[in-house]
N, C-alpha and C positions, 0 to 999 in steps of 0.2 A: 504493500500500500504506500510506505514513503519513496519509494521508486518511483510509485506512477504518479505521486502527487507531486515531486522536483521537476518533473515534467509536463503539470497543468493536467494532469487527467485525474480525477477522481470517480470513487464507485460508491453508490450509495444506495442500501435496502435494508430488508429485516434483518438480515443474515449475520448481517455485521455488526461489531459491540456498539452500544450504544453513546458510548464517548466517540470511536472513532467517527459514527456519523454526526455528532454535533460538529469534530472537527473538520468534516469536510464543510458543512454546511456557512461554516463559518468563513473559511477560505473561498468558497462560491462568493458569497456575500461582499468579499474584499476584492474580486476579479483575480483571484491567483489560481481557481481552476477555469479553464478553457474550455474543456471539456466534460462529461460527467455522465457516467452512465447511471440510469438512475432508473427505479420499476416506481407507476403509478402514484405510488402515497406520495412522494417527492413533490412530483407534479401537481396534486390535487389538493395534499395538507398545507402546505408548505407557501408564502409568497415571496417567491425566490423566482422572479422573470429572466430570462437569455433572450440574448438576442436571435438565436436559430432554437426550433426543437425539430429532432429527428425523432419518426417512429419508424422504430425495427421493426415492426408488423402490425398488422391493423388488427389482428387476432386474441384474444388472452386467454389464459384459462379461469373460469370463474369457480372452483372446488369440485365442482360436478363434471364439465367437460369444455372444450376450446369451443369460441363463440366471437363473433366480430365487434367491435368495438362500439358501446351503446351511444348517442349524439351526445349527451352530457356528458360521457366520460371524455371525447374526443373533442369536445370544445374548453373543459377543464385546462385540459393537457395542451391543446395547440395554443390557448389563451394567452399560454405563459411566454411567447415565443412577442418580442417587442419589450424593450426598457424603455420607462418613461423619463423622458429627459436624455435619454439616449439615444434611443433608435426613434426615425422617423415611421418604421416598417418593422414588421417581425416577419420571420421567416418559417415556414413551417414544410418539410420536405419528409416523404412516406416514401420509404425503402421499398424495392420491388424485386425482391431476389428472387421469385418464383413465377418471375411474370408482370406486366401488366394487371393490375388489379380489377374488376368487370364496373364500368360506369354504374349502374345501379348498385352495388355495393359501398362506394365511392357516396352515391347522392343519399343513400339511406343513412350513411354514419355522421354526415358532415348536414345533411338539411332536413333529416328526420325528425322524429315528434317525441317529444322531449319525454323522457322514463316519467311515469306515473307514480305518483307517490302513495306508497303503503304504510297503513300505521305498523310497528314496531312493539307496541301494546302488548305484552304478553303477562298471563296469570302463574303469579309462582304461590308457591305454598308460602314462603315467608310475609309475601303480602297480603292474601288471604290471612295467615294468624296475625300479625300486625292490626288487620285491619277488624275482625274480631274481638279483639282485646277493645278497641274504643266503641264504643255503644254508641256516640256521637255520628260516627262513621257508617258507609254501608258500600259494599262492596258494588251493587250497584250501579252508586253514582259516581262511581268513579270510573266504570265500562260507559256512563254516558257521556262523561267529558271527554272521552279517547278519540284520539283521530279513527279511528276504525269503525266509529258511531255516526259521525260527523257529519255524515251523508244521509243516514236516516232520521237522526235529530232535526236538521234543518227544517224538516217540512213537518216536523209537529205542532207547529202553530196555525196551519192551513190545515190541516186534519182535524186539529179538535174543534175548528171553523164547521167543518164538511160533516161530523159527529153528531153537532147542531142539529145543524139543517137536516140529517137522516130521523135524526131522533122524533122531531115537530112534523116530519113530513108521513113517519109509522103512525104518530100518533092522532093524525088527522085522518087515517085510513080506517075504514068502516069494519067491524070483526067480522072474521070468515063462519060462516055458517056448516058448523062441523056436528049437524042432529043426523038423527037413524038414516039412510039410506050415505050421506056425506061424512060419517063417524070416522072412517079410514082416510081421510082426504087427504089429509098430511102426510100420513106413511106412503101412502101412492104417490104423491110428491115428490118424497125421499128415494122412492123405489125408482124411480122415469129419473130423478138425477145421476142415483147412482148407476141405473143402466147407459145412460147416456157416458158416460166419466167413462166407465167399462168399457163399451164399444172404444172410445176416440182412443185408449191405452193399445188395448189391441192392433187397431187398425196403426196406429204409429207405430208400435212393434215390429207389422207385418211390412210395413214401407220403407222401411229400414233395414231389412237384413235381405241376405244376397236372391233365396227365395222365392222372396216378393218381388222383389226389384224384378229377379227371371221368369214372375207367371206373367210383368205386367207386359206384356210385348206386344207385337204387331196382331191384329187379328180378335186378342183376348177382350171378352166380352165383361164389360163392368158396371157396374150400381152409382152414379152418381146423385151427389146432394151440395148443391151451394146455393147460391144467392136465386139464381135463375131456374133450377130443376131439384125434382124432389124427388126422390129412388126414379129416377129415368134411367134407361138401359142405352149404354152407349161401347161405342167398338173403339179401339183403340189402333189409329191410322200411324203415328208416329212418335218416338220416342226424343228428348231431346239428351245430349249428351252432357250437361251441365250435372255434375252426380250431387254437387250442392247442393241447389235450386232446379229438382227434375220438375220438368213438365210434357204433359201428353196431350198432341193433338188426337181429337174423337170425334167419333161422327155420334152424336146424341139425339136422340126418340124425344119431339115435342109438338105442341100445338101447331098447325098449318099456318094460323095468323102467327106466331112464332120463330119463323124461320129470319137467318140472320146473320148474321158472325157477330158473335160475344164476346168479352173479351172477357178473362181469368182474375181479372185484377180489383174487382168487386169483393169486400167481403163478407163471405158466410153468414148470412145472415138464419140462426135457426129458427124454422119454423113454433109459432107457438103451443099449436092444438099440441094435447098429450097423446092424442090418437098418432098425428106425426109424426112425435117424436119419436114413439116405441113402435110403429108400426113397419113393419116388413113389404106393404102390398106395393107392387110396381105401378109405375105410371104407364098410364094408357090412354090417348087421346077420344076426347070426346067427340073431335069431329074427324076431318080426313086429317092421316097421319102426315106431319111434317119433320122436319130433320133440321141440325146444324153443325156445323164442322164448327170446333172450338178448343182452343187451349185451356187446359184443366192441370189443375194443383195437384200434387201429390194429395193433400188434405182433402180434397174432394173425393176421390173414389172411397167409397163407404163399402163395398163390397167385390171380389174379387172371384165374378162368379167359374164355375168347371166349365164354361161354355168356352169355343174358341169358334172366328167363324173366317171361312175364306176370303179375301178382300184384297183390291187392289188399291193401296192407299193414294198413289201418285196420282192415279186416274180422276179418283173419289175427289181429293182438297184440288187439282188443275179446274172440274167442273165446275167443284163449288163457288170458288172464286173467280171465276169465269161469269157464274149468273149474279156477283156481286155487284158487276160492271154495270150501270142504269139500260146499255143498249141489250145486253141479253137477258136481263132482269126477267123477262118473263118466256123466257126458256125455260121447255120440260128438262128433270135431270135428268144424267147420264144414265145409262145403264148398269152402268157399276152400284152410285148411289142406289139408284131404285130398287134393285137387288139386294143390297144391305139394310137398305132399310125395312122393306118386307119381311125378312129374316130378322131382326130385332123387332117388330111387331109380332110375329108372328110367336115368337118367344116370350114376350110380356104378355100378351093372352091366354097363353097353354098354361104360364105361371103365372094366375093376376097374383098371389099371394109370396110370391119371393122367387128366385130361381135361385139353384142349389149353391153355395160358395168354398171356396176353398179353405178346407180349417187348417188354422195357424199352427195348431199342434201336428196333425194327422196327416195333414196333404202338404204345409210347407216346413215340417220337419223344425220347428221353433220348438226347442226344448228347457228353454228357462223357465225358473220359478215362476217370474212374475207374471209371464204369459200362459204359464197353464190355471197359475189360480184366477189370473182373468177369464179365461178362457170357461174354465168351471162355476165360478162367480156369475158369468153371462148364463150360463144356463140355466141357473138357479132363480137368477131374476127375472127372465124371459117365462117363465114356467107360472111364476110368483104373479103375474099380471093378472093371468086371469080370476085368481080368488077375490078379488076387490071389488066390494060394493057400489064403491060411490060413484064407478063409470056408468051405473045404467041408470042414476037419477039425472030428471031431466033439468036440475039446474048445475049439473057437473061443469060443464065448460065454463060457465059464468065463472063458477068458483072457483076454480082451478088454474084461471086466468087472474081473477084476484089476488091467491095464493100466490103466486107465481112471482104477481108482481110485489106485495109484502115480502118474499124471501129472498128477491134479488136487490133490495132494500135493504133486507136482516143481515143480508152476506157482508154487503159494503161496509156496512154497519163494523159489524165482526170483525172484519180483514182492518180496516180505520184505527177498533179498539185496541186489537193487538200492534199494531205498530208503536202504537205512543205507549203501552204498557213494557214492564221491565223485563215479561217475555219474551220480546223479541230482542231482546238485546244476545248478539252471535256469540259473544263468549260467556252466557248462560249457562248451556248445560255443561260446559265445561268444570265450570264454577262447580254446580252442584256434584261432578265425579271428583273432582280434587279435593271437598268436603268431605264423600266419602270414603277416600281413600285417609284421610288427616282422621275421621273415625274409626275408622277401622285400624288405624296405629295407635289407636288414643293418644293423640294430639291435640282431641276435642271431645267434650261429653256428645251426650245426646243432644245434648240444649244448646250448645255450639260454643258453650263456656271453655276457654282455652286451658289446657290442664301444664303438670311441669314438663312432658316431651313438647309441649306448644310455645311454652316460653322458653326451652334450647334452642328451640329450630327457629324463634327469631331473633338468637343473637348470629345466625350465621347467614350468611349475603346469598351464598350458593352452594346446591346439592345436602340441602338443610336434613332432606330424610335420610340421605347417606351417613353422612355424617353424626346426625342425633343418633341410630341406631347401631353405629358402632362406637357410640360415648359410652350409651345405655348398656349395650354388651360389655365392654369392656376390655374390647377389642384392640385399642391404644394404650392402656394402663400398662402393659405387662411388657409394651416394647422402648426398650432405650431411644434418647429422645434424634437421634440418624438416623433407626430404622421407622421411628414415626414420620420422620419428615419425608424418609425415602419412598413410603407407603400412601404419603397424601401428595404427592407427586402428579398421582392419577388425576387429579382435581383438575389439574392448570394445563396439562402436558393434552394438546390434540393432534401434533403431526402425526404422519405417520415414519416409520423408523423401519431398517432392514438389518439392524444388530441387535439381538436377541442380549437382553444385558444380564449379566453372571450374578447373580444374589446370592446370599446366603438361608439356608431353611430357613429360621425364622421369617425372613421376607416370603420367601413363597409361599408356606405357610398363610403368610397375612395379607398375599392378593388372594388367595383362593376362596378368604375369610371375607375378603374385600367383593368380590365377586359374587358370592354365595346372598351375601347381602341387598346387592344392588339387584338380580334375579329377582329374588323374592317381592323384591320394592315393584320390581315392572311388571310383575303376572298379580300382585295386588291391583295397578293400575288399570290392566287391562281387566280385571274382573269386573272392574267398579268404574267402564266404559268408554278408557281412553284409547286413543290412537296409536300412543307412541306403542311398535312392536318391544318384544322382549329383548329380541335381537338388536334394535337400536336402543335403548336404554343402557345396557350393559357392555355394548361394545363402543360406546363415549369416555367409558374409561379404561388409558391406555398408559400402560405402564413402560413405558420407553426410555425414561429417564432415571429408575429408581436407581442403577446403578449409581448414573452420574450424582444424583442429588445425597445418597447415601459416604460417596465419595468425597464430595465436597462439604458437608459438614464435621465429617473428620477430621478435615484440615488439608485435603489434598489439593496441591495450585491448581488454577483455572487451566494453564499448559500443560497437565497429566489428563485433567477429566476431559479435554475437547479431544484428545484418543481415544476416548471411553465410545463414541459415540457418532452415527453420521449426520446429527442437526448441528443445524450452524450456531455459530456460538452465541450470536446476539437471540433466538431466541433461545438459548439457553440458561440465556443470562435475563432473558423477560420472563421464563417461568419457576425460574427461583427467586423474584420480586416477589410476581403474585402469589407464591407459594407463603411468602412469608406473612402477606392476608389472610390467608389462609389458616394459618398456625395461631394467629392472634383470634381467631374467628371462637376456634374452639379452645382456645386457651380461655375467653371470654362464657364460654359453655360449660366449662368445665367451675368455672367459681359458681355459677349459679346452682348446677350439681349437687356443688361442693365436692370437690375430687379435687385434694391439695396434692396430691401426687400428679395427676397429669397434667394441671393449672403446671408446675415447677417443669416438668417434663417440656412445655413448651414453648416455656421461655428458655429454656437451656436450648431446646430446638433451633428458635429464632434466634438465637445469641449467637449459634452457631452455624448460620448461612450467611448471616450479615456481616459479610467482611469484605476486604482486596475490592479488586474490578467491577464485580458483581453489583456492590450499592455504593461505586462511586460516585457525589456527588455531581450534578448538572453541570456544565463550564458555566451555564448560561447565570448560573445562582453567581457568580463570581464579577 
């Protein structure tokens, strides 16, 4: 390093101790380095401007995988490039060793849309028992101040506005008339909802997987329903190749005065009647049969019948649009049409009451949970229609329209309530599995009263269950105050390492004890409904360094233990700081205990890292 800095070049990153990087940084600052190879943080923490910045690559690794450079981070970094009072210009030049870089790569990093900012907000047990202990306090409102709320808070004032207005507008509504023959009115209500919910589950199931997608093709005959047709039987002339946003030209069965080109972009409007909506029967024109060739939604085909019919599509939408023209307007259709369409009458007639469809379990092979208990769910409630009274009283419709419109009131209503209540707040049910995992280590009574593992666990900042329950065991007491420090290593240490470091028994001994602990913490977690696997839990703590730190509180120099090991030395030297928070954490745990042996144990610990290189003083404090 003094080599390359007598000749203006300097290198600066984590890797490196952390005195040597104040002393580059200091020399930048004076112009006596020239040059500087430098990763990121430099660039972005730091305001330390050059007159040129070179990037070696527009790529980096983000811990997961290599990925191109986000527009914030690349204007961070190239920002730096111009000194004020210096340069008139800054210079910003991108290495190309593997090429020409592709212009849209280029324009997405340098004029793209700026990263989006996510709250940070996360629930640990310590604040949770912190917050516990003050009665003042509620956990709560403190998920409502969080940026991660911020977006659904904002518009609680215009909700409890809209709450109002639902409320006066229910209560101005006349009571539903639910006497003997209309007694079931409501559950039929509920039943025509929840069949409706059922079908559209299904039917997006079936549109969705490769199956569907291959019954839906040229020829194949189908049930549509949108704004314009109500179970109309239509053929499918064309498929579009957008797997996004598919849509199907069809030739569809409707009124003679009817006939037209429609266009798909109308939305769904569903029909009222409850006959409607639960009803299977096909459309059939009441006068002479007419046709239209139209672009149809994925969402509109309602049914995906066994029918397939022969058809020349190109021929069929050339004529159609042919008689859209005003001079051929009253041109007979082609033969093609004429033919297809007799053949879909001819088939709505034979079936007024449905034609057969292809089941999602049975005929398109969908074997998930959630489509077979739809799938059985429909059956049940298709079955369940006909025991209902109150379709054959003759003020059903009235009622049922009224209902209808009181419940699509009630829902708003509902959906409004929950939003400005403290259920809906996203890190809720979180909340309550973190409660019951802090009960179930009794941490906390029943009554959410914080007990004495609750006030261990808030004297310590991080991995508070780890740690309390190897105070509580007594798993630290019994080890000299190196092989404790060497043991709580795991706390701070996250690289990864390819030198398997030499301990002694007791040390392994007390990862396995370490280990066995932290298991047990995560298959508690996961009983009691969280996410984190077992396997991630327990493999965040990574004992790569216990050699080195067992080493170095011995007394062994900083230039014996950076042999010990392949991380670099600067953060070796950042996780024997934070280590020594650490040691004060439960050194702090241990007086409330009352365990004067391991309280003394970890100040001998700390006494004992704190020395040389390691916690040399700032230059900058001088």
């Amino acid at each position: 390093m003094i080599q390359l800095l007598k000749k203006g070049i300097g290198v600066h990153h984590s890797g490196i101790l952390p005195i040597l990087k104040e002393v580059i940084e200091m020399l930048f600052t004076r112009g006596l380095v020239k040059v500087l190879f430098a990763t990121e943080t430099f660039a972005m923490g730091v305001n330390m401007p050059a007159r040129t910045v070179v990037f070696d690559s527009i790529r980096k690794h983000d811990g997961t995988g290599f990925r191109d450079l986000l527009p914030g981070e690349y204007i961070q970094m190239a920002g730096r490039a111009g000194r004020r009072g210096l340069d008139t210009t800054g210079t910003v030049i991108i290495l190309c060793k593997a090429g020409v870089h592709e212009m849209s790569d280029l324009h997405k990093m340098m004029l793209g849309k700026p990263t989006v900012l996510q709250s940070q907000f996360r629930l640990t047990y310590t604040m949770i028992l912190n917050l516990l202990r003050v009665e003042a306090l509620r956990v709560t409102d403190m998920m409502k101040r969080s940026f991660s709320e911020c977006h659904c808070r904002r518009d609680a004032q215009s909700h409890e506005k809209r709450i109002a207005q639902l409320k006066k507008m229910l209560s101005s509504l006349p009571p539903i008339d639910t006497e003997g023959q209309l007694a079931d009115l409501v559950t039929y209500y509920h039943t025509v909802r929840e069949l409706t919910l059922t079908r559209g589950t299904l039917q997006k199931a079936t549109l969705e997987s490769v199956n569907g997608v291959k019954a839906l093709s040229v020829g194949r005959v189908v049930v549509i329903n949108n704004s314009q047709h109500t179970n109309a039987l239509g053929v499918i002339l064309q498929v579009s190749s957008d797997s996004a946003n598919r849509t199907f030209t069809a030739l569809v069965l409707c009124e003679k005065d009817g006939e037209g080109t429609l266009k798909p972009d109308a939305a769904p409007t569903p029909p009222k009647s409850p006959q409607l909506l639960c009803s299977t029967a096909l459309f059939i024109p009441e006068g002479p049969c007419g046709h239209t060739v139209q672009k149809i939604r994925a969402e509109d085909v309602t049914g995906i019948t066994v029918k397939t019919l022969r058809v020349a599509p190109d021929r069929i939408i050339d004529n159609f649009n042919k008689r859209q023209m005003p001079r051929f307007k009253l041109d007979p259709p082609g033969q093609a049409i004429s033919t297809t369409t007799q053949e879909l009458l001819r088939l709505a007639e034979a079936n007024p009451d449905g034609v057969a469809t292809l089941d999602p379990v049975n005929d398109l092979q969908l074997k998930g949970v959630e489509v077979v208990e739809a799938s059985m769910r429909l059956r049940i409630l298709q079955e369940s229609l006909g025991q209902f009274t109150c379709v054959h009283s003759p003020r059903f419709s009235e009622e049922f329209s009224r209902l209808q419109e009181r419940m699509v009131l009630q829902e708003e209503l509902d959906r409004l309530q929950f939003l400005v209540s403290d259920q809906s707040l996203s890190l809720l049910p979180e909340y309550h599995q973190r409660v019951e995992v802090l009960k179930s280590l009794q941490y906390v009574d029943a009554g959410g009263a914080v007990q004495l593992k609750g006030r261990v666990a808030c004297e310590l900042s991080s991995h508070e269950l780890l740690l309390t329950e190897l105070l509580f065991e007594g798993a630290l007491s019994s080890l000299p105050p190196e092989e404790s420090a060497a043991l709580l290593s795991c706390l701070v240490f996250t690289q990864k390492t390819q030198v398997t470091p030499e301990i002694n028994a007791s040390l392994q001994e007390g990862v396995q004890r370490v280990l066995g602990v932290a298991k047990r913490i995560a298959e508690l977690q996961r009983e009691c409904g969280l996410s984190e696997s077992v396997e991630d839990y327990v493999g965040q703590y990574k004992f790569g360094l216990t050699e080195v730190v067992y080493c170095w509180a011995r007394g062994m120099p900083f230039s014996e233990i950076a042999t010990l090991t392949d991380v670099q030395e600067g953060i070796v030297v950042r996780c024997i700081q934070r280590l020594d928070e650490v040691l004060k954490d439960v050194r702090n745990a241990a007086r409330i205990v009352g365990d004067s042996v391991l309280y003394s144990k970890m100040e001998q610990a700390s006494t004992a890292i704190k020395r040389d290189i390691v916690f040399t003083a700032s230059l900058y404090t001088h």
